[in-house]
C-alpha positions as CSV (number, residue, x, y, z in Angstrom):
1,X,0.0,0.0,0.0
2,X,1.9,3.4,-0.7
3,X,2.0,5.9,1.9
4,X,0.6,8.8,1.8
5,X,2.3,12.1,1.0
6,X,1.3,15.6,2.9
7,X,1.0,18.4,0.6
8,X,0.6,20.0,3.9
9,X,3.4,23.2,4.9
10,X,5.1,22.6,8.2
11,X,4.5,24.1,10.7
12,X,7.2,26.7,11.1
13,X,8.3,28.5,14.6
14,X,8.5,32.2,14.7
15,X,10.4,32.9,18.0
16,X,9.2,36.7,18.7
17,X,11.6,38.8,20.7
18,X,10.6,42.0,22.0
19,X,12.8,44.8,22.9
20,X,10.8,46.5,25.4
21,X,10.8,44.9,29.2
22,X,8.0,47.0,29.7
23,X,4.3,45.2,30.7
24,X,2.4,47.7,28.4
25,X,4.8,47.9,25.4
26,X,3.0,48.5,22.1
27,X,6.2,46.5,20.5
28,X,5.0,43.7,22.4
29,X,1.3,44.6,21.3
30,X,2.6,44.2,17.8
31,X,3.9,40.6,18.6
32,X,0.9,39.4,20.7
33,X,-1.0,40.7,17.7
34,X,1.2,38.4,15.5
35,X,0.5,35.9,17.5
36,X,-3.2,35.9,17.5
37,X,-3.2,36.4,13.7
38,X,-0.9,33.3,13.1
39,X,-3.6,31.3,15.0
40,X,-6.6,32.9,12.9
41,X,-5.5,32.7,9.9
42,X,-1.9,31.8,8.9
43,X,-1.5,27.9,8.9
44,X,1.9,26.5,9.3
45,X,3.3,29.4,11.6
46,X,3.3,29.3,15.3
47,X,4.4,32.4,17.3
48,X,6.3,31.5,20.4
49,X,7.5,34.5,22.9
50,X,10.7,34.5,23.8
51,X,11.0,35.9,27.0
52,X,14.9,37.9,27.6
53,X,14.0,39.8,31.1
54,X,15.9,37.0,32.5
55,X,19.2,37.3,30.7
56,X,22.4,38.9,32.5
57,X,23.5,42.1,31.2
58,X,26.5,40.7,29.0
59,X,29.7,40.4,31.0
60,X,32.4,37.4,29.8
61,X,33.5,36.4,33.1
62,X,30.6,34.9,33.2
63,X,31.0,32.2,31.0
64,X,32.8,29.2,32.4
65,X,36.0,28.0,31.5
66,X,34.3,25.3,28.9
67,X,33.0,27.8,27.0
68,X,29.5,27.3,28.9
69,X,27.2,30.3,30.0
70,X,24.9,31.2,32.7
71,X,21.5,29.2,33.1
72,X,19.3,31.5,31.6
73,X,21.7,32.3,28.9
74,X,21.8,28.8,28.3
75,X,17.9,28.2,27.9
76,X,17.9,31.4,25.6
77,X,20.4,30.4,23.3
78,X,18.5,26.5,22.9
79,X,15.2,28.5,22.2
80,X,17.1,30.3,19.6
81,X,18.7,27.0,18.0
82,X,14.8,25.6,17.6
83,X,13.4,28.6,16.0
84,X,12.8,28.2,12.5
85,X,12.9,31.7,11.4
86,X,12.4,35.0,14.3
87,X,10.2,38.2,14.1
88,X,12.0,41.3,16.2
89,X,9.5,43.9,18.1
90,X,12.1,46.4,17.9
91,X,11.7,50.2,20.1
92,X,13.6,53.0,19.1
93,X,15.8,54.6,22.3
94,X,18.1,57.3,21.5
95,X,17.9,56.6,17.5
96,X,19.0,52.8,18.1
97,X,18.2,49.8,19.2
98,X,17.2,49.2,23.2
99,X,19.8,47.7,25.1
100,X,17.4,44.5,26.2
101,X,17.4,43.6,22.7
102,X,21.2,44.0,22.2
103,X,22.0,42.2,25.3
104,X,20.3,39.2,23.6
105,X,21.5,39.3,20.7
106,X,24.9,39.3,22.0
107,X,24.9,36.6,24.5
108,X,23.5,34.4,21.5
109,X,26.3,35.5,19.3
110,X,28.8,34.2,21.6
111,X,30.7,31.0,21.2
112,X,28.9,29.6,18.4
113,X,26.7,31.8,16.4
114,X,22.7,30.7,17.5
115,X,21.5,33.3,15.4
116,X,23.0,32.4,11.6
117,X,21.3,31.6,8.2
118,X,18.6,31.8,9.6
119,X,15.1,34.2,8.0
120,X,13.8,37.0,10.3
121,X,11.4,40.2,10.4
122,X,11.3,43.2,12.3
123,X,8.3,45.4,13.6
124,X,8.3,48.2,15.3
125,X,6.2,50.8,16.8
126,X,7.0,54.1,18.4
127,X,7.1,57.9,17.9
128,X,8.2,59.8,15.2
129,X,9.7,58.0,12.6
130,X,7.9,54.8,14.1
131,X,10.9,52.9,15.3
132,X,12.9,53.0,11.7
133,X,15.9,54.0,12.8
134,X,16.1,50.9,15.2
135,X,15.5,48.6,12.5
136,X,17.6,49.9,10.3
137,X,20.3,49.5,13.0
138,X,18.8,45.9,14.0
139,X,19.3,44.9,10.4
140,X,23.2,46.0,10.2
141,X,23.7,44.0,13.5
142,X,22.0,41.5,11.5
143,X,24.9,41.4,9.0
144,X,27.6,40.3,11.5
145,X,24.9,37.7,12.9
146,X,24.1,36.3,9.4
147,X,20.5,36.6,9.8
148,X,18.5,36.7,6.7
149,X,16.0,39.6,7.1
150,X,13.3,40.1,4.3
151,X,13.2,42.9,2.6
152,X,9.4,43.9,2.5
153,X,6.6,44.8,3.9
154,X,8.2,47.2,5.9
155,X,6.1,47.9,9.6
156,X,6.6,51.1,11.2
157,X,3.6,52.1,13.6
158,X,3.6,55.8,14.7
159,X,2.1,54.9,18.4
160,X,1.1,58.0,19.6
161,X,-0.9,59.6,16.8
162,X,-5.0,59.6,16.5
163,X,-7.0,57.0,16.1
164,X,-5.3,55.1,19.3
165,X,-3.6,51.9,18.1
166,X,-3.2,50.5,21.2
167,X,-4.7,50.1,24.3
168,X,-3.7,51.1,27.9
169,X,-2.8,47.4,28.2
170,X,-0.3,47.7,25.4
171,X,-2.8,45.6,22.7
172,X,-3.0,46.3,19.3
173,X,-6.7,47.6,18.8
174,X,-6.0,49.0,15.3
175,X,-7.4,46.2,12.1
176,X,-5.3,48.1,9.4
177,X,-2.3,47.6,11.3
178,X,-3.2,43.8,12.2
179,X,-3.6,43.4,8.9
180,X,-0.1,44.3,7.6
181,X,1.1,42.9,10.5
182,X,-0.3,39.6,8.5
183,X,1.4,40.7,5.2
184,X,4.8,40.6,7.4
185,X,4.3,37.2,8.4
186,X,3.4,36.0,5.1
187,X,6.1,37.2,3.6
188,X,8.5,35.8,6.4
189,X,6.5,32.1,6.2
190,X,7.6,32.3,2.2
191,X,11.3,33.5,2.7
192,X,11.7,30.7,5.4
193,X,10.7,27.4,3.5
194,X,12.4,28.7,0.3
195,X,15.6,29.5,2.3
196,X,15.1,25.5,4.2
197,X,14.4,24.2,0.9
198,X,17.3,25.0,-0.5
């Protein structure tokens, strides 16, 4: 009897990392959002939070003498080596990328490279210019790391201006926004099983 073949995607994991510690942050809005529209209507993805409030601000003495790192560097750096492809909430402080979010990226460059070859996306929300500048500093970073961002859609939300497009918990409450939000992780669900097909 021949077996039966799946024309089925897999199911892909987007590890989310936000780089805001803050409860309320609309950058983590924008990634509970992308959560929530992975699960309504993007088969094949699955949005897992990666939590970094834990991590140690980067200091090499101390990692261990075998090369080894601190327990919850450790368990950040193995969520990293599962994720199939990651999508960056990225805040803009000071024209450039918030230190949380550099701290992790850091400890997961060490040693061996968690972060390389492999697909990623960035969102952003904040005043102004909407968090550009910070991704456009996340994505040189990026070089070094070898991560593979795409190229388009672009998401920069300007937070602050009218209609609200968040809530005072932090939530995305703004449809056009979810919606390219969607276009993002579409694009990143593509550019992720062309770049493990090959």
């Amino acid at each position: 009897m021949a077996a039966v073949v799946s024309s089925a995607k897999p199911v892909l994991r987007v590890a989310a990392v936000c780089g805001s510690l803050r409860k309320a942050s609309y950058n983590g809005g924008l990634l509970r959002a992308a959560a929530e529209v992975c699960e309504e209507s993007i088969p094949g993805l699955r949005v897992e939070h990666m939590d970094i409030s834990a991590l140690p601000l980067l200091n090499t003495d101390l990692e261990t003498a075998d090369g080894g790192f601190p327990p919850a560097v450790e368990a950040f750096r193995d969520q990293v080596r599962s994720a199939d492809c990651f999508l960056f909430g990225s805040p803009e402080y000071n024209y450039s990328i918030a230190t949380p979010l550099k701290n992790a990226l850091d400890w997961a460059s060490r040693g061996k490279n968690c972060w390389a070859d492999k697909p990623a996306a960035i969102v952003s929300a904040g005043g102004g210019f909407g968090g550009g500048r910070s991704q456009y500093h996340l994505r040189q970073v990026g070089v070094f790391l070898d991560l593979h961002f795409i190229n388009k859609p672009e998401l920069f939300v300007q937070a602050f201006q009218q209609p609200p497009k968040f809530d005072s918990d932090g939530n995305l409450v703004d449809a056009e926004i979810r919606e390219r939000i969607k276009q993002v992780l579409l694009s990143l669900q593509a550019f992720t099983l062309r770049i493990q097909k090959d």
